[in-house]
C-alpha positions in Angstrom: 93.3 66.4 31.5 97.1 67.2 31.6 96.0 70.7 33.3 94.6 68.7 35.7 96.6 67.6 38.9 96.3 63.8 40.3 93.2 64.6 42.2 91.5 66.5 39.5 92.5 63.6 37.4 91.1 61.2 40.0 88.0 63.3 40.1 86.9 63.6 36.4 87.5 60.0 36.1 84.7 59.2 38.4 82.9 62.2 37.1 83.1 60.3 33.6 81.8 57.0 35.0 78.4 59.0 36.1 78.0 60.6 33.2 78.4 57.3 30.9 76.2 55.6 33.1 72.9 58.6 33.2 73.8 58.6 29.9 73.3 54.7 29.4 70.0 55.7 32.0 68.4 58.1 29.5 67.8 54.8 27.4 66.3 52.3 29.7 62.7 53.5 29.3 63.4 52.0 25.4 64.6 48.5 27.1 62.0 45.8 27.8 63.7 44.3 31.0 62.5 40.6 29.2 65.5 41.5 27.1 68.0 43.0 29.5 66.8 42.7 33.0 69.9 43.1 34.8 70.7 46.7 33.1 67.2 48.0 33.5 67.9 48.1 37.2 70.2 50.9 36.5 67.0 53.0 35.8 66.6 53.0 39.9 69.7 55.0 40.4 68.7 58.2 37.6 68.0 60.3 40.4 71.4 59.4 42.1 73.5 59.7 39.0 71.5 63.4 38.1 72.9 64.5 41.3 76.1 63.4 41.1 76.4 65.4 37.8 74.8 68.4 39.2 77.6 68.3 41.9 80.5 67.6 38.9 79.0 70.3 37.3 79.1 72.9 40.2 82.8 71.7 41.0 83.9 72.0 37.6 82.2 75.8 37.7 83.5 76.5 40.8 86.9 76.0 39.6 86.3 77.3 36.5 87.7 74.6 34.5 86.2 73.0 30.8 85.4 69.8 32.4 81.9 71.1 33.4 81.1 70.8 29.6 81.0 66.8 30.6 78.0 66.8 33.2 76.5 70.2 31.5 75.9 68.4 28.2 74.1 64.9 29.7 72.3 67.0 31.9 70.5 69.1 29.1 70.4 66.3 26.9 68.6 64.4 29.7 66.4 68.0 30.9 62.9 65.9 30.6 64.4 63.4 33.0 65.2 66.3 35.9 61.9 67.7 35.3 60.3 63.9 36.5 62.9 64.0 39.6 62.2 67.8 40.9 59.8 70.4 40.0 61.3 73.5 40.2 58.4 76.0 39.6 55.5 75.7 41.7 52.0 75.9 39.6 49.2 77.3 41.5 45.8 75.3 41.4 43.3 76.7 39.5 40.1 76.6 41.3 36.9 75.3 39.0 33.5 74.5 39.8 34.0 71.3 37.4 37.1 70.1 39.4 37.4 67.0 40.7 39.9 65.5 42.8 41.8 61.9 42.6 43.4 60.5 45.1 46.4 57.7 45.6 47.5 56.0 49.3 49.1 52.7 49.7 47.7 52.5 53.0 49.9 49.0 53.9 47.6 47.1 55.3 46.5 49.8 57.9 50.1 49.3 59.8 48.2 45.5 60.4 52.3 44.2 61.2 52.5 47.5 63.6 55.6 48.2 60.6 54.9 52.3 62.3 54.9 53.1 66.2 51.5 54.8 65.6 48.2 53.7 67.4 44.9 53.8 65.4 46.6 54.2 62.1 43.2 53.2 60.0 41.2 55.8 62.0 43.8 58.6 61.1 43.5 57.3 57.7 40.0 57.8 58.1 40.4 61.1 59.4 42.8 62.4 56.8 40.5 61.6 53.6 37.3 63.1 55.4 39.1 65.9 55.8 40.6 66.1 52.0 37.1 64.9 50.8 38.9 63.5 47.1 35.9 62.9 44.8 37.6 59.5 43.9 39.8 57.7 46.2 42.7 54.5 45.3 43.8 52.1 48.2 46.2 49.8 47.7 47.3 47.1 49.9 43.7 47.6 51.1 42.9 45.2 53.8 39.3 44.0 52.4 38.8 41.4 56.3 39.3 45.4 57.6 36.8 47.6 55.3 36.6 51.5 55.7 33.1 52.9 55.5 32.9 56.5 53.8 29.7 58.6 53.8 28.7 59.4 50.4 30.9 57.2 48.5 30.3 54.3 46.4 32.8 51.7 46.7 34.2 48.8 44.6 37.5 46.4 46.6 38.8 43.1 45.5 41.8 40.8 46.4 43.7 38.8 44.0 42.3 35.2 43.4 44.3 33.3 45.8 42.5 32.9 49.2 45.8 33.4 51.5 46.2 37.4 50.2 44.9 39.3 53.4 45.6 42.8 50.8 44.1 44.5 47.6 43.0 47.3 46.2 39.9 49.6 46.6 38.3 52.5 44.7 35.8 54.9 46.4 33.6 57.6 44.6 31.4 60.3 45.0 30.2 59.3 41.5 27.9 56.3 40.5 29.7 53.3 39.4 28.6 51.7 36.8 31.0 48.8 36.0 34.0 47.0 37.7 36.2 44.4 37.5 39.7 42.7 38.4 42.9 42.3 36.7 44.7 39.3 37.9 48.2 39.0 37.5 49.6 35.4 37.4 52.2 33.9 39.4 51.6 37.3 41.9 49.5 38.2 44.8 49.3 41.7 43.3 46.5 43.0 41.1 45.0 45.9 39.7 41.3 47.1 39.8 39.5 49.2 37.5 36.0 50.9 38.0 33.9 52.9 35.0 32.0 56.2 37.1 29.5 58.5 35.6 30.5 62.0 36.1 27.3 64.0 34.6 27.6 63.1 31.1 30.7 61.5 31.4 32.0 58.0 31.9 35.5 58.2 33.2 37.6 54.9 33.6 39.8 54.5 36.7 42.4 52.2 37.6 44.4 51.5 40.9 47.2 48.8 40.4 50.1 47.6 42.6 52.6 46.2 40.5 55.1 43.6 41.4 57.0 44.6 44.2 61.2 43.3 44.8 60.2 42.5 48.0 63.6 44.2 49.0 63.9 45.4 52.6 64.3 49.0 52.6 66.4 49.6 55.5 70.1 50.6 54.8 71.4 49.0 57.5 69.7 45.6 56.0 70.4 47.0 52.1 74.2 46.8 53.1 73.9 42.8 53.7 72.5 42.0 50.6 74.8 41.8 47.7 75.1 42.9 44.6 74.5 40.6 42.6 71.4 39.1 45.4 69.9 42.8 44.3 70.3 43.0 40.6 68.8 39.6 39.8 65.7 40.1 42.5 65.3 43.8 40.8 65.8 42.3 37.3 63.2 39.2 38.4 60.4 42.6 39.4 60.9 44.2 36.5 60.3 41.2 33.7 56.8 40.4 36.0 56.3 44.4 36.0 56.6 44.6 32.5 54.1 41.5 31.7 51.5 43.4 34.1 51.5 46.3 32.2 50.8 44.2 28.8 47.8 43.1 30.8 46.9 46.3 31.7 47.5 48.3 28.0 45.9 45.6 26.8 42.3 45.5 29.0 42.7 49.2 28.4 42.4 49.7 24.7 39.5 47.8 24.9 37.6 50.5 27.0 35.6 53.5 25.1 36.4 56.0 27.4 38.9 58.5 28.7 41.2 56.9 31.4 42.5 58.0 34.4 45.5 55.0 35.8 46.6 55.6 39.7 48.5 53.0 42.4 52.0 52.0 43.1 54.4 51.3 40.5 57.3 50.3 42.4 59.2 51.7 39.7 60.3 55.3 39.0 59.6 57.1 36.1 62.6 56.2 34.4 61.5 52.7 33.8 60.1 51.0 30.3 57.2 50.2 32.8 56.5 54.1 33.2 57.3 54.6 29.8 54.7 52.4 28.4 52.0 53.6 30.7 52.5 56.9 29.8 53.2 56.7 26.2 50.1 55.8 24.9 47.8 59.1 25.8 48.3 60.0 29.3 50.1 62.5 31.2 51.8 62.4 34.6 50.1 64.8 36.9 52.8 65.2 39.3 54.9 66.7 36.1 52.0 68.8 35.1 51.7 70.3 38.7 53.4 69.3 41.1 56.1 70.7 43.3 59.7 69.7 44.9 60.9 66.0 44.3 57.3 64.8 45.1 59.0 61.7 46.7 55.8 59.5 47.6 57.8 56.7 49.1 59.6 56.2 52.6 63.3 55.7 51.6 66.1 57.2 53.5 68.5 60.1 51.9 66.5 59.2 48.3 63.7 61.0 46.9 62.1 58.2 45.2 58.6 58.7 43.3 57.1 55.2 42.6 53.2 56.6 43.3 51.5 58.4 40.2 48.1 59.4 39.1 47.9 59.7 35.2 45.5 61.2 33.3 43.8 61.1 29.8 45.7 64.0 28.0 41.9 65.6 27.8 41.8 66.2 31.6 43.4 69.6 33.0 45.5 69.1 35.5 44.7 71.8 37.9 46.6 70.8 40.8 48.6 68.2 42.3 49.7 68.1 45.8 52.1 65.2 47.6 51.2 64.8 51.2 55.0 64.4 52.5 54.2 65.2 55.8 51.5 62.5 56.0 53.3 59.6 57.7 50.6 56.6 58.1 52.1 54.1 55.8 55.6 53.5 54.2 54.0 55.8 51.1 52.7 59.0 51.2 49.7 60.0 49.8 48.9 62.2 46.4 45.8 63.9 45.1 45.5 65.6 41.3 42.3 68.0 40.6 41.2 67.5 37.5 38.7 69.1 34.9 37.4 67.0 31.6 37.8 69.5 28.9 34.5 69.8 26.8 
């Protein structure tokens, strides 16, 4: 530091800040939010705070001065956390007769609130998965008083108990269907769904949830109204409920005989204990597997967040993942994995 002139000085400081705090980050996924609610909103901002020090870093280089050992070291010690933000290597799909595909859309409602200035949205919806053709497709915010029909496709949709939700979720198949059922979550309108398909001699469990949302408006403009401390406890009040919906859901799960395949909105990043405890058990994230780019599946200005996934029993090949960025019929995007059950 006492190479450094004022603004140098000036500059490490705040470098220092971001570091301490991705650093503080790389341990949130180890943090129920129950316990520490308010600091587990910090896990929003990884991707944020992994740029700044990616900048730090290249200033520091550029000027070829030690500081750049600061950002250098969280960054590597974090590595597993910048592969979840950007892919860097593209992976070619491998192309399999046994392939099959999975799809994820939060279609919101089919623009019902005319949220997009787009005409026919559920028709292009329509359009866009006959054209894909997934063999297993996961709606959420599904509007079940506005059904799709899809040729060849069995279908399973429910809405949480309470009869003033007008949106759920809905699974369609090109497999039989064998069982279904609904996970209610209390004190919510969200839920999650699960349906058990027969794939030849395979049973395959699939789940599309939509966990708690903050309910936060999205817009900067509106974002720099709220303050602070309105936004840490709303975040901090999601992620508690998130967290007692996934103990719902790990717990329904373990109960099931066969290999699992979980899909839908987290609205949470994979930096959260929420992702962490999804993941951890025996599943993999597809997207990290193969996707491409920051695979940013939801509509948020200068942010690449991810907060869609499909994960998948670590006895599926991923083969493919693709995130349909330029697909703009909803305030997500949609995702598809190919997979292949490993004999």
């Amino acid at each position: 530091m006492k190479s450094l002139k004022f603004f140098g000085k000036l500059v490490f400081i705040v470098n220092s800040l971001a570091a301490f705090l991705l650093l503080i980050a790389y341990l949130l996924p180890y943090v129920p939010p129950q316990k520490f609610a308010t600091l587990s909103v910090l896990s929003l901002g990884v991707p944020l705070l992994i740029i700044l020090n990616v900048l730090f870093f290249l200033y520091w280089l550029i000027r070829l001065k030690r500081q750049l050992l600061l950002s250098l070291f969280i960054l590597v010690l974090g590595w597993s956390y910048i592969g979840s933000l950007y892919k860097f290597s593209s992976t070619t799909a491998i192309e399999d007769s046994n392939n099959f595909s999975v799809m994820s859309f939060n279609v919101r409602l089919f623009n019902r609130f005319e949220w997009l200035p787009i005409k026919n949205v559920k028709e292009k919806i329509i359009d866009f998965i006959k054209t894909e053709q997934p063999d297993i497709i996961c709606l959420q915010e599904y509007r079940q008083g506005n059904p799709i029909t899809l040729d060849g496709y069995y279908n399973f949709n429910a809405l949480p108990e309470d009869p003033n939700v007008k949106g759920g979720q809905a699974i369609f198949s090109k497999y039989p269907i064998v069982n279904s059922g609904s996970l209610e979550f209390p004190n919510t309108y969200n839920n999650a769904i699960f349906v058990d398909i027969v794939k030849q001699k395979d049973t395959i469990r699939v789940y599309t949830l939509h966990l708690e949302s903050s309910k936060i408006d999205t817009d900067v403009e509106k974002l720099k109204k709220e303050t602070s401390s309105q936004l840490f406890k709303q975040v901090g009040r999601t992620f508690k409920a998130q967290q007692s919906q996934v103990e719902l859901i790990l717990k329904h799960k373990s109960q099931s005989p066969y290999k699992t395949i979980i899909t839908g909105d987290f609205n949470n990043t994979a930096y959260s204990y929420i992702y962490k405890e999804l993941l951890s058990d025996d599943l993999r994230d597809t997207f990290e597997e193969a996707g491409h780019g920051f695979g940013k599946t939801f509509d948020f200005k200068f942010f690449p967040l991810r907060i869609d996934f499909i994960l998948a029993h670590e006895d599926f090949e991923v083969n493919g993942f693709t995130t349909y960025s330029d697909i703009k019929l909803s305030d997500h995007h949609p995702i598809i994995a190919h997979l292949k059950l490993e004999q």
